[in-house]
C-alpha positions, -999 to 999 in steps of 0.1 A, spaced: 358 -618 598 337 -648 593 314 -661 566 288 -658 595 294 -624 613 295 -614 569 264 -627 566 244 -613 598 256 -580 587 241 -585 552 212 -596 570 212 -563 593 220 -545 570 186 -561 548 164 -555 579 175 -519 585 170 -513 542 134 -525 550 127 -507 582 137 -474 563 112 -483 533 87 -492 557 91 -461 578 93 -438 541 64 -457 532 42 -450 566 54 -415 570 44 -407 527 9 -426 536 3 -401 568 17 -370 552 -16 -381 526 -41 -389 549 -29 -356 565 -36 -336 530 -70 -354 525 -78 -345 563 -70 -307 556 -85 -311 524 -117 -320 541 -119 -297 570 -112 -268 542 -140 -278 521 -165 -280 554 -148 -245 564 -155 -231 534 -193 -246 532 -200 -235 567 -187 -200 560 -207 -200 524 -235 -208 549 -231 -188 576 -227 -157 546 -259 -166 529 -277 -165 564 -266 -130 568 -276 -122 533 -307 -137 536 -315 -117 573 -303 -84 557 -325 -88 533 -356 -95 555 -344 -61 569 -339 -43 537 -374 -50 530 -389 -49 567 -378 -9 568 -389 -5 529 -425 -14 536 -421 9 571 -408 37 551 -432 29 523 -464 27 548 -447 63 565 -450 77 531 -484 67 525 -500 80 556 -480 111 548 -492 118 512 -526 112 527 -522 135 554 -514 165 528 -543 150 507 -564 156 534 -552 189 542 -552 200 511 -590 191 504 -596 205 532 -581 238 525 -594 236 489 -635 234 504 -623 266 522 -606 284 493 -639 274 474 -662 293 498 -638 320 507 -642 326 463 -679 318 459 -687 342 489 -669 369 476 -687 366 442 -717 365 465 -709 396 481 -699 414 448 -735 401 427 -757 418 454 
């Protein structure tokens, strides 16, 4: 073999050497912007979701609190409602007593 055919196949050889670093070194600096991409999206996923959770919380609270005050106003009315009876069943009971005292005094 020649000095020359010797020394393109060095050379070849060289060039391939540095095509495979190259090629390591491009595929190790994708594989890491890969990571920092999934990284990324991960970190928005889990905002949006943290987001999207509080939302919820925040309308199920509105709710919570929407059928507290409707179950606190039905409660109201209805304590009233006996209140009113019960005065008004109390005035009666009154006269029903002082009549019979009436009735016994003459």
């Amino acid at each position: 073999m020649s000095k020359e055919t010797m020394n393109r196949i060095r050379e070849t050889e060289a060039e391939a050497d540095r095509l495979i670093a190259e090629a390591e070194a491009r595929a190790a600096e994708l594989r890491s912007e890969a990571e920092s991409a999934g990284r990324e999206l991960c970190r928005r996923a889990e905002e949006e979701a943290a987001s999207v959770q509080a939302a919820a919380l925040e309308g199920a609270r509105a709710e919570a609190e929407r059928l507290t005050a409707a179950a606190q106003k039905a409660a109201q009315n209805e304590a009233e409602a006996i209140a009113r009876a019960a005065s008004e069943r109390e005035t009666a009971a009154k006269n029903i007593v002082i009549g019979g005292v009436e009735a016994k005094c003459r």
